[in-house]
CHARMM internal coordinates of N, CA and C (Angstrom, degrees):
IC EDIT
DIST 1 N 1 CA 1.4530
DIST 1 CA 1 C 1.5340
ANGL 1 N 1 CA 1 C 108.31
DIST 1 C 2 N 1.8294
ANGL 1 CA 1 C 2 N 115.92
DIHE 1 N 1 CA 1 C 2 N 142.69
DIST 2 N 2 CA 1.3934
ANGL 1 C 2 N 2 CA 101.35
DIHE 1 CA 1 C 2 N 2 CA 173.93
DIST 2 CA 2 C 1.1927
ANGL 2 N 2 CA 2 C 113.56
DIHE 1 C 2 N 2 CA 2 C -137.82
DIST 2 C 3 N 1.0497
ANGL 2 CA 2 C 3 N 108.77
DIHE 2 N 2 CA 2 C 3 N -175.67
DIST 3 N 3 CA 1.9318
ANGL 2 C 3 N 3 CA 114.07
DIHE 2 CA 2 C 3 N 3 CA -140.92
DIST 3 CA 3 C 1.7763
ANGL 3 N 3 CA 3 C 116.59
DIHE 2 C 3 N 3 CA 3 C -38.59
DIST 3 C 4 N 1.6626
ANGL 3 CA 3 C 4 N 88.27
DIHE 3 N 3 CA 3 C 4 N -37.77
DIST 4 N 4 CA 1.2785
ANGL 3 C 4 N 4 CA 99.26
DIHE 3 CA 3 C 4 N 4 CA -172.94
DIST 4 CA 4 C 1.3085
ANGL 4 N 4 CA 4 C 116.17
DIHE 3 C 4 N 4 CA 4 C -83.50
DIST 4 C 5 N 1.3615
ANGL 4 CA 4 C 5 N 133.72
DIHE 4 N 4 CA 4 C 5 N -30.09
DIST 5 N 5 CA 1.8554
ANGL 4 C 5 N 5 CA 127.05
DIHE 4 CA 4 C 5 N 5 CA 161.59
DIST 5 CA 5 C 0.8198
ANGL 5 N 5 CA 5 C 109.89
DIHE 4 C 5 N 5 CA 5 C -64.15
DIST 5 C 6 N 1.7141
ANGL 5 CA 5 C 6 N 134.29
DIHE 5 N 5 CA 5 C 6 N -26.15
DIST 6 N 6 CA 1.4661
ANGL 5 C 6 N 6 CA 139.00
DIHE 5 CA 5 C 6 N 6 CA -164.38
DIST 6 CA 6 C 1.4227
ANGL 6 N 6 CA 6 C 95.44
DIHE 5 C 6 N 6 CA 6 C -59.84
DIST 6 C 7 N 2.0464
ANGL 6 CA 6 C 7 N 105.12
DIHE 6 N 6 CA 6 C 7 N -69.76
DIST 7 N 7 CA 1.2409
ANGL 6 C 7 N 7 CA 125.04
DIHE 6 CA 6 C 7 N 7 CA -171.67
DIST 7 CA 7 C 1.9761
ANGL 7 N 7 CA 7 C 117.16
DIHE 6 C 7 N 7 CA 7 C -42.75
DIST 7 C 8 N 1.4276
ANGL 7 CA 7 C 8 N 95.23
DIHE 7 N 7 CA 7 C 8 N -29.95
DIST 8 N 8 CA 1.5202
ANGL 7 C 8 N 8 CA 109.92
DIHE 7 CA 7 C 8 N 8 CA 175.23
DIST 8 CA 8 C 1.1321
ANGL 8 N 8 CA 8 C 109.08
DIHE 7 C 8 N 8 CA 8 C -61.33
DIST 8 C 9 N 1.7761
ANGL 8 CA 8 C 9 N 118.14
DIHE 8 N 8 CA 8 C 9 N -80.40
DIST 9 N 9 CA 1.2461
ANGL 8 C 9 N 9 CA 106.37
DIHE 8 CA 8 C 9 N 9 CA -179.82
DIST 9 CA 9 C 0.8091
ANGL 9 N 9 CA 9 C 135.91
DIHE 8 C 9 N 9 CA 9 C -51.13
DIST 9 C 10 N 1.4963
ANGL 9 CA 9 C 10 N 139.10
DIHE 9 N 9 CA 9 C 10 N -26.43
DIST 10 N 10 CA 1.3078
ANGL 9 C 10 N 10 CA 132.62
DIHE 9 CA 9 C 10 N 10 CA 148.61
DIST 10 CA 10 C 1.5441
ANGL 10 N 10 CA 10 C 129.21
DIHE 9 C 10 N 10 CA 10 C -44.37
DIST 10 C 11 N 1.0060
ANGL 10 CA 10 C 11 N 126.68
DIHE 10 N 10 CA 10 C 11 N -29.69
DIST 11 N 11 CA 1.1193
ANGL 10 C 11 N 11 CA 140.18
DIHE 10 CA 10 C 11 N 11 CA -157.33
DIST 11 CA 11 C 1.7584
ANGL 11 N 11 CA 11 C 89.20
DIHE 10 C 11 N 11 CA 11 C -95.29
DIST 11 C 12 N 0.9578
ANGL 11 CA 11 C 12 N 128.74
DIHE 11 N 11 CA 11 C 12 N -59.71
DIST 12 N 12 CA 1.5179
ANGL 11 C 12 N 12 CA 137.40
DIHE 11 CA 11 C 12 N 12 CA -172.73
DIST 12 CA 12 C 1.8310
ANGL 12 N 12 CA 12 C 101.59
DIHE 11 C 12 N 12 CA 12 C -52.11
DIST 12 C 13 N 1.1732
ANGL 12 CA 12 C 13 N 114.42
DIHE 12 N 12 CA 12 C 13 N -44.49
DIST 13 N 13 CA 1.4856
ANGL 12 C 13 N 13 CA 117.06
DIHE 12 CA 12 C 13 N 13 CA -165.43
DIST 13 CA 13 C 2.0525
ANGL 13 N 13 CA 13 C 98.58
DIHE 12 C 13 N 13 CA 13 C -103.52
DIST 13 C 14 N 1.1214
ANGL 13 CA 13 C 14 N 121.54
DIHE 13 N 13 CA 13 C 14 N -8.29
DIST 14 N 14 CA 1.2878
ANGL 13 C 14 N 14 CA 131.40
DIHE 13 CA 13 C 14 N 14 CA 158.80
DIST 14 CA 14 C 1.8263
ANGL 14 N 14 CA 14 C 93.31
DIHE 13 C 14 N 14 CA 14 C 85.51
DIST 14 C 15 N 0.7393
ANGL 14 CA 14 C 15 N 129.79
DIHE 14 N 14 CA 14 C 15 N 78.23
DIST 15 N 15 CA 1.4943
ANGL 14 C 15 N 15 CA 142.55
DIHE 14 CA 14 C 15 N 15 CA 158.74
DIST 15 CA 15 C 1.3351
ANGL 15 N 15 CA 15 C 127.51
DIHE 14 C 15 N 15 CA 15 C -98.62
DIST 15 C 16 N 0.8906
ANGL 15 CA 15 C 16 N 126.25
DIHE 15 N 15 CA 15 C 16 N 58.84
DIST 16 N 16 CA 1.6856
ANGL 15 C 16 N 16 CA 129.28
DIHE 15 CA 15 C 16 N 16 CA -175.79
DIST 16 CA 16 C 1.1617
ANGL 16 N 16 CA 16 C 115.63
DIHE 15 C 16 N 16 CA 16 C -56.29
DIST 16 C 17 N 1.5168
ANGL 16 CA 16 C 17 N 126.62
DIHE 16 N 16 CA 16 C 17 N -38.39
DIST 17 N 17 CA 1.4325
ANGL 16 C 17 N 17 CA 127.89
DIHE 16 CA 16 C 17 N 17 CA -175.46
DIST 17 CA 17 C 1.4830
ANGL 17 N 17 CA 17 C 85.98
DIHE 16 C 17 N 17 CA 17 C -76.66
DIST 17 C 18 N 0.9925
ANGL 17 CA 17 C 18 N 135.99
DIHE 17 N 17 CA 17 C 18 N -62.15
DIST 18 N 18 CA 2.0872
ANGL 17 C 18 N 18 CA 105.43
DIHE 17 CA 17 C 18 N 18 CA -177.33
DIST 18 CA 18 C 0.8451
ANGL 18 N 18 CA 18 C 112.53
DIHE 17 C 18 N 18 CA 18 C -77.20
DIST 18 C 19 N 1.5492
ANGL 18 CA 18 C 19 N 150.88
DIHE 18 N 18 CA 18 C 19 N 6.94
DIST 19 N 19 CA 1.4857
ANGL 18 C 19 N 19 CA 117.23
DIHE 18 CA 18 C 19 N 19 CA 149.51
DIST 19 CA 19 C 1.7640
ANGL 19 N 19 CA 19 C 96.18
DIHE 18 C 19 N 19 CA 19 C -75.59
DIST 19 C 20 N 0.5980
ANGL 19 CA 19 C 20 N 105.83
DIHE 19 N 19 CA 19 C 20 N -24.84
DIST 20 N 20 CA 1.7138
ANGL 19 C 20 N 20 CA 93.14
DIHE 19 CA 19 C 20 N 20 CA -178.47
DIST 20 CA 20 C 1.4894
ANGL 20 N 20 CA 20 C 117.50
DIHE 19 C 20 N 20 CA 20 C -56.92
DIST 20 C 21 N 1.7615
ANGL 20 CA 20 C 21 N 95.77
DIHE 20 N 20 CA 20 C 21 N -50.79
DIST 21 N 21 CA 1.6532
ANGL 20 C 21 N 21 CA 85.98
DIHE 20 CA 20 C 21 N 21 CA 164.58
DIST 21 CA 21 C 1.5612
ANGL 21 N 21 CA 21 C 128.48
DIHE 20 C 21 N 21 CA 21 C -98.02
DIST 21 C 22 N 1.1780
ANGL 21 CA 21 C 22 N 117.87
DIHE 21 N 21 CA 21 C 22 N 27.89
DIST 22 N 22 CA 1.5475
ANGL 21 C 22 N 22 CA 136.36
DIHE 21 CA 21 C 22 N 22 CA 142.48
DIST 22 CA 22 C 0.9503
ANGL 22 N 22 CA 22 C 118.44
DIHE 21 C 22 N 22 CA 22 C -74.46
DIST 22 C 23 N 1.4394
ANGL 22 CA 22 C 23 N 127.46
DIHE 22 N 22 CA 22 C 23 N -43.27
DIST 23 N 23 CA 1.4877
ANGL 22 C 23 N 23 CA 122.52
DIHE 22 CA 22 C 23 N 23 CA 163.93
DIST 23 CA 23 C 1.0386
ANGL 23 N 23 CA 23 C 117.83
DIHE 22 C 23 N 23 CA 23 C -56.08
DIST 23 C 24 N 1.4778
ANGL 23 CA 23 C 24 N 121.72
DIHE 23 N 23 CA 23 C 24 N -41.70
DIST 24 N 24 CA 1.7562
ANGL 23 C 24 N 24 CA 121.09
DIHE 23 CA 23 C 24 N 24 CA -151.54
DIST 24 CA 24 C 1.3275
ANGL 24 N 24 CA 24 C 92.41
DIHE 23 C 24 N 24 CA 24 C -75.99
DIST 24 C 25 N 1.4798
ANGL 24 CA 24 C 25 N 118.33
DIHE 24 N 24 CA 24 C 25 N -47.92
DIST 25 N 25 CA 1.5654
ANGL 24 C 25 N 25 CA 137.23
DIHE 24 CA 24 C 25 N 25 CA -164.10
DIST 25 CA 25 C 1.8750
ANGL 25 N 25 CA 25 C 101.80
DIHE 24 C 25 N 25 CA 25 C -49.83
DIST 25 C 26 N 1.8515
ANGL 25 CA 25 C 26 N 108.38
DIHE 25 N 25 CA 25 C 26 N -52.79
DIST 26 N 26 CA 0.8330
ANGL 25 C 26 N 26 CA 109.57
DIHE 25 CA 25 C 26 N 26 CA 175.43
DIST 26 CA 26 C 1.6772
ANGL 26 N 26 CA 26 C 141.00
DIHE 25 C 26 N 26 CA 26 C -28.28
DIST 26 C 27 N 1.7693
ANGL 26 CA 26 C 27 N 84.39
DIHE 26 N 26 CA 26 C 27 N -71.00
DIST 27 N 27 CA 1.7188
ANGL 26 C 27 N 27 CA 114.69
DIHE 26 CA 26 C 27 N 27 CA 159.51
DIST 27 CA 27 C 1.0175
ANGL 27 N 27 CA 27 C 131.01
DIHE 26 C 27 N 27 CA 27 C -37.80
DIST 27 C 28 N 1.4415
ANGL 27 CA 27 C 28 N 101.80
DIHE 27 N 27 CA 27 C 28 N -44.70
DIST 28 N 28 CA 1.4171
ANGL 27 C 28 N 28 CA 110.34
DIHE 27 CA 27 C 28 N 28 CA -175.15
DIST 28 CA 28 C 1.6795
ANGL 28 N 28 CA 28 C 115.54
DIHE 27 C 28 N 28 CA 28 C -88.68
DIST 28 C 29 N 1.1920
ANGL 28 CA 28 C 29 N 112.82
DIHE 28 N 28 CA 28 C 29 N -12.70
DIST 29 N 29 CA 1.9525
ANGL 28 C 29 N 29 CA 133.64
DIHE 28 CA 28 C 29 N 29 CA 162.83
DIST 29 CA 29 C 1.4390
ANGL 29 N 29 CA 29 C 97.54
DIHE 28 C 29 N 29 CA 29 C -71.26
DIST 29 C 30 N 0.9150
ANGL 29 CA 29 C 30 N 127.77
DIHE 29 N 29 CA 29 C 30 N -42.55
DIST 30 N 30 CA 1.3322
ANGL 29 C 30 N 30 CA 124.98
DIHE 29 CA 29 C 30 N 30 CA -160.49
DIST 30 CA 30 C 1.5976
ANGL 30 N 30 CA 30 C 117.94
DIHE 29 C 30 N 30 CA 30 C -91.11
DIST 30 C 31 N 1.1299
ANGL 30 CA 30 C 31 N 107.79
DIHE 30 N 30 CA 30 C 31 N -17.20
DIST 31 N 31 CA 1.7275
ANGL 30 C 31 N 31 CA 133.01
DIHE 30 CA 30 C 31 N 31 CA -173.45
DIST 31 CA 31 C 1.8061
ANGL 31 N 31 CA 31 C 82.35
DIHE 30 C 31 N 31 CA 31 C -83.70
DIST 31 C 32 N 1.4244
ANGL 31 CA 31 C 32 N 108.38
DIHE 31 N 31 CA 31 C 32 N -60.37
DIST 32 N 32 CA 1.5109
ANGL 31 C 32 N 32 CA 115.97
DIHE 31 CA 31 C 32 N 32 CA -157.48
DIST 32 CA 32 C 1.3924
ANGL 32 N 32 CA 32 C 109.37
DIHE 31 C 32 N 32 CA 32 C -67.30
DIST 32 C 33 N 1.3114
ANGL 32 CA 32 C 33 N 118.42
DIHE 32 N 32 CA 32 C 33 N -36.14
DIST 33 N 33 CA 1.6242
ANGL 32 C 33 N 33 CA 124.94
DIHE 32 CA 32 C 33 N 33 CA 169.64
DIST 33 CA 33 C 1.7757
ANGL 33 N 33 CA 33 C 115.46
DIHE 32 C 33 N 33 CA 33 C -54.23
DIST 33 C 34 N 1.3876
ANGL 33 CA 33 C 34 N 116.58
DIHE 33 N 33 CA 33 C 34 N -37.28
DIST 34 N 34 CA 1.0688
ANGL 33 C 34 N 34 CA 132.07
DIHE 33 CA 33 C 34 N 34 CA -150.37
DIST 34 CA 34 C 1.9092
ANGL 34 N 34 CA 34 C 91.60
DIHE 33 C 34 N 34 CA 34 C -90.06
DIST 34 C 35 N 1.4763
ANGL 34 CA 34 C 35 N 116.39
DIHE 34 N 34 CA 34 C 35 N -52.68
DIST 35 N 35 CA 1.3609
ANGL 34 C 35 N 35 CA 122.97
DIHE 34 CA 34 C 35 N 35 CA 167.77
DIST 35 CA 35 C 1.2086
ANGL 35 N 35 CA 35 C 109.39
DIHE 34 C 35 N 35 CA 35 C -42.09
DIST 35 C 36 N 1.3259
ANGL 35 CA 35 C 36 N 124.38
DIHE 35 N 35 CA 35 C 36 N -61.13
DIST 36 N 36 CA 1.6618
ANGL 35 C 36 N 36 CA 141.53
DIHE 35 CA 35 C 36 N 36 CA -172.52
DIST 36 CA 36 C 1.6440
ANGL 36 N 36 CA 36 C 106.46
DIHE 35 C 36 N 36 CA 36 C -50.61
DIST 36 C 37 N 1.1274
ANGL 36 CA 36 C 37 N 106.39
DIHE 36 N 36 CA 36 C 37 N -42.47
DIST 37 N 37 CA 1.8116
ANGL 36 C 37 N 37 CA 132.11
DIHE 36 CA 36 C 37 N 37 CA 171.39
DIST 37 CA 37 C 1.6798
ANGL 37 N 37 CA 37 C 86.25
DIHE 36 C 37 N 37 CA 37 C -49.92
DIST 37 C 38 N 0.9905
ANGL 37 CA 37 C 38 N 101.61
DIHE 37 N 37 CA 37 C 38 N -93.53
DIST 38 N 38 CA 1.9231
ANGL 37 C 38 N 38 CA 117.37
DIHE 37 CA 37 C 38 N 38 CA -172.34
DIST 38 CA 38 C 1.0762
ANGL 38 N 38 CA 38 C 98.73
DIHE 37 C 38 N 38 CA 38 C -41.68
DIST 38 C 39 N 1.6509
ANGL 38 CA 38 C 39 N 152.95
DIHE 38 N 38 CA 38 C 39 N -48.56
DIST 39 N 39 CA 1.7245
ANGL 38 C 39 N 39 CA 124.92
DIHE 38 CA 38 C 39 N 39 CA -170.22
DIST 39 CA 39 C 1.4282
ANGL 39 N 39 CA 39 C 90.82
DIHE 38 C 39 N 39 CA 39 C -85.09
DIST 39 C 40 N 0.9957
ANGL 39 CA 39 C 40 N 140.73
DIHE 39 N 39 CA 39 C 40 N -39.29
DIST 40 N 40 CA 1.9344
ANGL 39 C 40 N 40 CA 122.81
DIHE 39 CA 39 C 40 N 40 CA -170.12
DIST 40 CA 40 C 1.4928
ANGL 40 N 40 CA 40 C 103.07
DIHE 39 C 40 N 40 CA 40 C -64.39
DIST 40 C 41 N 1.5071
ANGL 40 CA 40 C 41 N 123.87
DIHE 40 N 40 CA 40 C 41 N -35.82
DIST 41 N 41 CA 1.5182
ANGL 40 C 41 N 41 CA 98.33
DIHE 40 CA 40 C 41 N 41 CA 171.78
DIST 41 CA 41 C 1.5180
ANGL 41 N 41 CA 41 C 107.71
DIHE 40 C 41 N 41 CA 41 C -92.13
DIST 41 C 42 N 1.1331
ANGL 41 CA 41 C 42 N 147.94
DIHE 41 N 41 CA 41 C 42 N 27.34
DIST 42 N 42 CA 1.2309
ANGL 41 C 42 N 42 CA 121.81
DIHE 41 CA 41 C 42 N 42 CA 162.36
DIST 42 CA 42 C 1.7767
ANGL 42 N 42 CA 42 C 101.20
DIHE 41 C 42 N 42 CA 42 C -113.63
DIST 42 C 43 N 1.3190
ANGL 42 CA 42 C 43 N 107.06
DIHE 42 N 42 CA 42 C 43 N -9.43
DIST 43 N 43 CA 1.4582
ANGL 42 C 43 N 43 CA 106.80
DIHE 42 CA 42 C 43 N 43 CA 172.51
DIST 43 CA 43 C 1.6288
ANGL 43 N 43 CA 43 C 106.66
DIHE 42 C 43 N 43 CA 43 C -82.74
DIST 43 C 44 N 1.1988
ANGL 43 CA 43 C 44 N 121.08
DIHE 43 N 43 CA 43 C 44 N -13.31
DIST 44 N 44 CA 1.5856
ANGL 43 C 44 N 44 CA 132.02
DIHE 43 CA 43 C 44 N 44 CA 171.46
DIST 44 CA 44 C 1.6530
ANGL 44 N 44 CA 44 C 105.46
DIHE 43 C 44 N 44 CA 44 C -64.61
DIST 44 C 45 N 1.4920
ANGL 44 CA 44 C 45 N 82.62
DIHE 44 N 44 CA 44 C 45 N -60.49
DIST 45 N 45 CA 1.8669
ANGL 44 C 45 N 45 CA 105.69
DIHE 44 CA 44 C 45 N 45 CA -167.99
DIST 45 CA 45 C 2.0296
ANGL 45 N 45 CA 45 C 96.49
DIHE 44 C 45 N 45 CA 45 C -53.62
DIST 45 C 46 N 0.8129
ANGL 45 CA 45 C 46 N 97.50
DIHE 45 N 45 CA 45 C 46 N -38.81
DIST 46 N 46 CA 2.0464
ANGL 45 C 46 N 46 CA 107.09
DIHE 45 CA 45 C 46 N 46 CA -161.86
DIST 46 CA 46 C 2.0602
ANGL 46 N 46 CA 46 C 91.94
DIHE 45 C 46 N 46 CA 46 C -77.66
DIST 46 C 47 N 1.4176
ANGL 46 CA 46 C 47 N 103.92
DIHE 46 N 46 CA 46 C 47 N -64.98
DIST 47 N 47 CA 1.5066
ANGL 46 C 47 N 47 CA 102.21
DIHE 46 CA 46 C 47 N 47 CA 163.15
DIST 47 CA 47 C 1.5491
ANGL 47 N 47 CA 47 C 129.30
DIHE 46 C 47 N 47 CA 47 C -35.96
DIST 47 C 48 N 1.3650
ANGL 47 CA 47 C 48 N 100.65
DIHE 47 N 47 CA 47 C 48 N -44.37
DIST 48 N 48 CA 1.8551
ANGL 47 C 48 N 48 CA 102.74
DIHE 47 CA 47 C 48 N 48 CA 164.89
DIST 48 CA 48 C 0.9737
ANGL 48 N 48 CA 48 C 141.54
DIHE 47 C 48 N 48 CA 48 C -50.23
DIST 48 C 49 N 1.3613
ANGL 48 CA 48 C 49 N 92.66
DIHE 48 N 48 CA 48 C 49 N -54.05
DIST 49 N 49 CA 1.7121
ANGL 48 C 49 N 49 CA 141.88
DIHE 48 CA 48 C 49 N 49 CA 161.88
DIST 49 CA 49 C 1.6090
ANGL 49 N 49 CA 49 C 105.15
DIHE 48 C 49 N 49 CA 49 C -29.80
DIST 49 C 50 N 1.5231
ANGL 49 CA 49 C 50 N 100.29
DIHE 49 N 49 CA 49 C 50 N -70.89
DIST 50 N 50 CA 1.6030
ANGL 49 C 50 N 50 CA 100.34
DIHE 49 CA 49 C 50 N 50 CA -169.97
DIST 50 CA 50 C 1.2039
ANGL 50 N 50 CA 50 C 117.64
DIHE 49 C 50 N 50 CA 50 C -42.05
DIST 50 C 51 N 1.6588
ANGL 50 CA 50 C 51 N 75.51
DIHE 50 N 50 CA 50 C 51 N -77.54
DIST 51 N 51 CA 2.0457
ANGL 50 C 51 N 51 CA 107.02
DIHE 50 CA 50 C 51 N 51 CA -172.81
DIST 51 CA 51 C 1.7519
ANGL 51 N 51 CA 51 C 109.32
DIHE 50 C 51 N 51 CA 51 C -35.66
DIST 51 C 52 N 1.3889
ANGL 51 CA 51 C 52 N 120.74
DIHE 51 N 51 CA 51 C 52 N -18.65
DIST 52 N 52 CA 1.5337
ANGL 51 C 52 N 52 CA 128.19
DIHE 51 CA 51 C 52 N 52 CA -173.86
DIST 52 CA 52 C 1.5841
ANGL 52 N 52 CA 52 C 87.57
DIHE 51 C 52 N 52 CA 52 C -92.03
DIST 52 C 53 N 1.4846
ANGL 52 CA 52 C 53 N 131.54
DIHE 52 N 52 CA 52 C 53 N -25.33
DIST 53 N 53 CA 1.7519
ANGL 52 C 53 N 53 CA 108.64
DIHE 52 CA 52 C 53 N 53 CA -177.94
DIST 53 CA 53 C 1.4245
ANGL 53 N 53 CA 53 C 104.27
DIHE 52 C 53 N 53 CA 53 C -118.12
DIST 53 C 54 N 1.5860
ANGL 53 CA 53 C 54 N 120.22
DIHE 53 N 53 CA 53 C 54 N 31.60
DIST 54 N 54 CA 1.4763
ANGL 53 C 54 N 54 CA 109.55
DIHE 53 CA 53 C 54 N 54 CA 141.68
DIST 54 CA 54 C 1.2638
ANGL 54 N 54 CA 54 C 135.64
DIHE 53 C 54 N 54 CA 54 C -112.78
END
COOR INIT
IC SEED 1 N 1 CA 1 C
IC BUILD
């Protein structure tokens, strides 16, 4: 299921405490994707790095 049917069904049956933690869950996926973003390019950048000083 994704964010947005999640947010539906909830919304249809009135659940506020899980969209709340659909949101948080969200945010907090999205924070973590964005980190994951930042170590693959600096593990790129460091990988470049080497292979250029052997």
């Amino acid at each position: 299921m994704d964010w947005a049917s999640a947010k539906e069904h909830c919304k249809k049956r009135n659940w506020q405490w899980s969209l709340n933690l659909i949101n948080a869950a969200q945010i907090e996926m999205e924070e973590k994707e964005k980190y994951i973003q930042k170590l693959e390019s600096q593990l790129k950048a460091h990988r470049l790095y080497n292979s250029c000083n052997y």
